[in-house]
C-alpha positions as CSV (number, residue, x, y, z in Angstrom):
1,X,-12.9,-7.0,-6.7
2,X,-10.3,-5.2,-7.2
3,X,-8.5,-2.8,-4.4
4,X,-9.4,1.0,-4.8
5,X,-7.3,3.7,-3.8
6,X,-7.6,5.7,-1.0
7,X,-8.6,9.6,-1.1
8,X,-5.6,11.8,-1.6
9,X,-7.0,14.5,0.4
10,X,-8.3,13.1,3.7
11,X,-7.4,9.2,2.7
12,X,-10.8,7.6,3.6
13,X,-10.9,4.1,2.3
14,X,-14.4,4.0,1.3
15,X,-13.6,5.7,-2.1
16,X,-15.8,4.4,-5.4
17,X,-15.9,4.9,-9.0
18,X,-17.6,6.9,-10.8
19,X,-16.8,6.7,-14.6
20,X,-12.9,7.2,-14.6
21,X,-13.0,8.8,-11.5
22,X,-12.9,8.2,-8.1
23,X,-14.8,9.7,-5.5
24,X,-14.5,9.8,-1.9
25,X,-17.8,10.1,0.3
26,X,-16.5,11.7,3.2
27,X,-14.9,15.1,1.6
28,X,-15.8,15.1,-1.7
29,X,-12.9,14.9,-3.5
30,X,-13.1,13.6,-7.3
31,X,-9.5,12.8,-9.2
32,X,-8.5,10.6,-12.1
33,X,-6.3,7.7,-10.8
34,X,-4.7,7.5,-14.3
35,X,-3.4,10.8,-13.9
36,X,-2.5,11.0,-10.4
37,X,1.1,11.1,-9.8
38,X,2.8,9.1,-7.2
39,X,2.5,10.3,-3.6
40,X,3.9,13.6,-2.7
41,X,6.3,12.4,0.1
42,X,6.6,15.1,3.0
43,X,9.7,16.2,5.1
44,X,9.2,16.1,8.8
45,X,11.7,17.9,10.5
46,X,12.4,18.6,14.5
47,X,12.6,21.6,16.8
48,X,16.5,21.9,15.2
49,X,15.9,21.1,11.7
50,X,16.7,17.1,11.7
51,X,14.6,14.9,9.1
52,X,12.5,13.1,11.1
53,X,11.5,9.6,9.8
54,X,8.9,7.1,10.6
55,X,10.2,4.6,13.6
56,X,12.3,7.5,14.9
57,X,12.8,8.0,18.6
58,X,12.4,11.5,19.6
59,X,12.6,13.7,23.1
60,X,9.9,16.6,23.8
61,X,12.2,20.0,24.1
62,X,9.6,21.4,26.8
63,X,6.4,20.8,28.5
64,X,3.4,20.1,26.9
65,X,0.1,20.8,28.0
66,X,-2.4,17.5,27.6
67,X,-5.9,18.6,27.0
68,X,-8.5,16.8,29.7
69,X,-5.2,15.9,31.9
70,X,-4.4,17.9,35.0
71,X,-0.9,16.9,34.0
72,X,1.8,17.5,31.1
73,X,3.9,15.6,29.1
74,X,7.2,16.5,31.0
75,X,10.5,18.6,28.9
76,X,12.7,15.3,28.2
77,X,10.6,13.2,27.6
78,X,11.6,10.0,25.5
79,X,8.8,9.1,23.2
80,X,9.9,5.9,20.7
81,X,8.5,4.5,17.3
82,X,6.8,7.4,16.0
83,X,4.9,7.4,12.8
84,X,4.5,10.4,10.5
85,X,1.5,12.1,9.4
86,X,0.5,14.9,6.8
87,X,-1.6,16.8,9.2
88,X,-1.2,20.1,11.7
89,X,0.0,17.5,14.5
90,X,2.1,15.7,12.3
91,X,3.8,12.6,14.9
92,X,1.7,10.1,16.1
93,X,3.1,7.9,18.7
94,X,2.4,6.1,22.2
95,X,3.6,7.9,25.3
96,X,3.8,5.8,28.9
97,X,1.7,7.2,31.6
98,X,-0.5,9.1,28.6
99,X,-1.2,6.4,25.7
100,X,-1.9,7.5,22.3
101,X,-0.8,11.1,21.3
102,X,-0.6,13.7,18.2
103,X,2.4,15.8,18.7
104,X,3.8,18.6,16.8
105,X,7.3,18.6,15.2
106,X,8.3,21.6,16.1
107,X,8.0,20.5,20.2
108,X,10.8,17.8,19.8
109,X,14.3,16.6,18.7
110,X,15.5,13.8,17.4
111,X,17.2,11.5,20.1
């Protein structure tokens, strides 16, 4: 069976066909994979206007509040391997003491 692609707008997995479309489940979206162009590619770019690229290590410019944690992610902080996503929090990445985190550009530069 052969691989489908995943939904452009939310990129579920669990996309099917429907005629020459495909359809995702979870938002609705319908497109034509024939005329679908290649992926838009984004442009990440830090708190001073460095491309930011996926693998990057980066260092939070200030303190950052962590929702459900009396604590905050400390100004300075070294955060390695991050991996860019098109979304409002667009870095994910692993930080020690806090594990898995969404973080926003615009709160770190490139190290």
């Amino acid at each position: 069976m052969a691989e489908l692609a995943p939904c452009p707008l939310c990129r579920s997995t669990y996309t099917y066909q429907m005629d020459a479309n495909l359809v995702c489940p979870e938002c609705g979206h319908e497109w034509n994979p024939e005329e679908a162009t290649a992926e838009t590619t984004f442009v990440v770019k830090d708190a001073n206007g460095n491309m930011l690229q996926n693998g990057d290590t980066v260092v939070t410019i200030k303190n950052l509040p962590v929702r459900g944690i009396a604590q905050s992610i400390k100004a300075g902080t070294k955060v390695k391997n991050i991996r860019l996503v098109d979304s409002n929090h667009n870095i994910d990445c692993k930080i020690d003491g806090f594990g898995a985190m969404a973080l926003k550009s615009e709160f770190v530069k490139k190290a």
